[in-house]
C-alpha positions as CSV (number, residue, x, y, z in Angstrom):
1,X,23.9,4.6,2.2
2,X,26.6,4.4,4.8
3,X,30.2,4.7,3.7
4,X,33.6,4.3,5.8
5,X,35.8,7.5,5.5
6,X,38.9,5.0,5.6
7,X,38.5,2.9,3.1
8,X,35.4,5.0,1.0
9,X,33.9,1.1,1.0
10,X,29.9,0.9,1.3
11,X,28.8,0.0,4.5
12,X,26.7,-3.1,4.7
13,X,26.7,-4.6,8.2
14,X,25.8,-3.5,11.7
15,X,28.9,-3.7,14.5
16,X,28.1,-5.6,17.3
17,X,25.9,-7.6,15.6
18,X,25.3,-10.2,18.4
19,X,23.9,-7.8,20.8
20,X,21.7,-6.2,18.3
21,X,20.4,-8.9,17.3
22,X,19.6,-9.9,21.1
23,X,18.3,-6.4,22.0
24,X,16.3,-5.7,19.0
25,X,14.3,-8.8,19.1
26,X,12.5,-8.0,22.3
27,X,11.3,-4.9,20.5
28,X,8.0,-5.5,18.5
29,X,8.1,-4.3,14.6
30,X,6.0,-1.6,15.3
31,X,8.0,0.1,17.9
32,X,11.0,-0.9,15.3
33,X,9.2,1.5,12.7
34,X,8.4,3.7,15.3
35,X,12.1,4.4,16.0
36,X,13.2,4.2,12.6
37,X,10.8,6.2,11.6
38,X,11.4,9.2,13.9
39,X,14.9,8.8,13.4
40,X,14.4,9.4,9.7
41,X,12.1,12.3,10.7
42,X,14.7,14.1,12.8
43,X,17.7,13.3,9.9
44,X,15.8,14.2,7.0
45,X,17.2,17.3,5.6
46,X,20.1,17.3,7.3
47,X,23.8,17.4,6.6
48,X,25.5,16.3,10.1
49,X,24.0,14.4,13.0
50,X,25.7,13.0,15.8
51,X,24.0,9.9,17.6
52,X,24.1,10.8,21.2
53,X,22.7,14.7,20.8
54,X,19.7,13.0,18.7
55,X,17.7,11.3,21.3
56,X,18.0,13.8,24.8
57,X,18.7,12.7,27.6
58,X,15.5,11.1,29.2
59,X,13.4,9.1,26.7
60,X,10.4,9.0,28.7
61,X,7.5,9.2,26.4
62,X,9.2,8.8,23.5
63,X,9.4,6.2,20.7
64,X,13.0,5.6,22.4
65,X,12.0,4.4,26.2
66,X,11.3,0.9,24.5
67,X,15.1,0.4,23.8
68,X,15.7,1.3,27.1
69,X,12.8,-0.9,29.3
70,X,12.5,-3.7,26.8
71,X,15.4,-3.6,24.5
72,X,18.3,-3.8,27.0
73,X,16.2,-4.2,30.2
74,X,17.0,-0.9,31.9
75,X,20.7,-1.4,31.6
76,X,21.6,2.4,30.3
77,X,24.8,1.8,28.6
78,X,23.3,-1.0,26.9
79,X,20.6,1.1,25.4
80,X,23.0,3.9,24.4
81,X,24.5,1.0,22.1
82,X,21.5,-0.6,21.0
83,X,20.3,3.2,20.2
84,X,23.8,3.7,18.3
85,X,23.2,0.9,16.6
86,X,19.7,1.6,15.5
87,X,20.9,4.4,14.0
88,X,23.7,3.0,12.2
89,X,21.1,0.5,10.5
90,X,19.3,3.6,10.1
91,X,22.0,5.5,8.0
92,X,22.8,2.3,6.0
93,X,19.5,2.2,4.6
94,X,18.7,6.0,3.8
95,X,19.2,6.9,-0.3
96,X,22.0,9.5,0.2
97,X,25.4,9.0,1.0
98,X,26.6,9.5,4.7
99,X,29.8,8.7,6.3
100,X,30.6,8.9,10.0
101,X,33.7,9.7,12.5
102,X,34.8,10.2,16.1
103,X,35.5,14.0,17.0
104,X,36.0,16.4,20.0
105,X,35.1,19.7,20.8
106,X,37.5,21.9,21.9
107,X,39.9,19.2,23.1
108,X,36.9,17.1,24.7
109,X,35.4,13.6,23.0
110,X,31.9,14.0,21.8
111,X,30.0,10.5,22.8
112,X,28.9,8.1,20.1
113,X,29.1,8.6,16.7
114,X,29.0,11.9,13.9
115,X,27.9,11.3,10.8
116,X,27.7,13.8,7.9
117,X,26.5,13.9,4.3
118,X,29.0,13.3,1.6
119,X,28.8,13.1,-2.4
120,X,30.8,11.3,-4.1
121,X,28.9,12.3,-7.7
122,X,31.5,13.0,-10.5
């Protein structure tokens, strides 16, 4: 479950939703689950991740060069977004509660999104 820090409102749609709709569909389901599931693999256990540390910095040979070749057709900011955005869906549809923010380190942005565990139990 994905919550805005903001508002503390459940999450239930993907940004951008044009564009991922456009770049995800020339991914096949299995490389879908592939991602998904490796994603899931890498967060599980976790209390913080943020989205552009998680996949390095050259997906070749990985479940990831798919968004990359097919996805967004080589176009490298393109497939930083769609990854983004695969991850987003990704957090939105895990059992604990996650939230997510923009933040720098020491005075510089980090790219993409951080997201961290929250609990909002009583």
């Amino acid at each position: 479950m994905l919550y805005s820090l903001d508002r503390f409102q459940l999450v239930t749609t993907v940004p951008h939703n044009r564009e991922f709709v456009a770049w995800t569909s020339r991914l096949s389901a299995a490389e879908i689950k592939a991602i998904k599931d490796e994603l899931n693999h890498r967060i599980n256990g976790s209390e913080v991740q943020t989205s552009s540390w998680i996949p390095g910095s050259n997906w070749t040979g990985t479940v990831f060069q798919p968004i990359y070749e097919k996805a967004c057709l080589k176009n490298v900011d393109a497939a930083a977004m769609c990854f983004g955005l695969i991850l987003w869906q990704v957090m939105m549809e895990r059992p604990e509660e996650w939230s997510f923010g923009r933040y720098k380190l020491k005075d510089i942005p980090i790219e993409g999104l951080t997201y961290f565990r929250i609990d909002r139990a009583p």
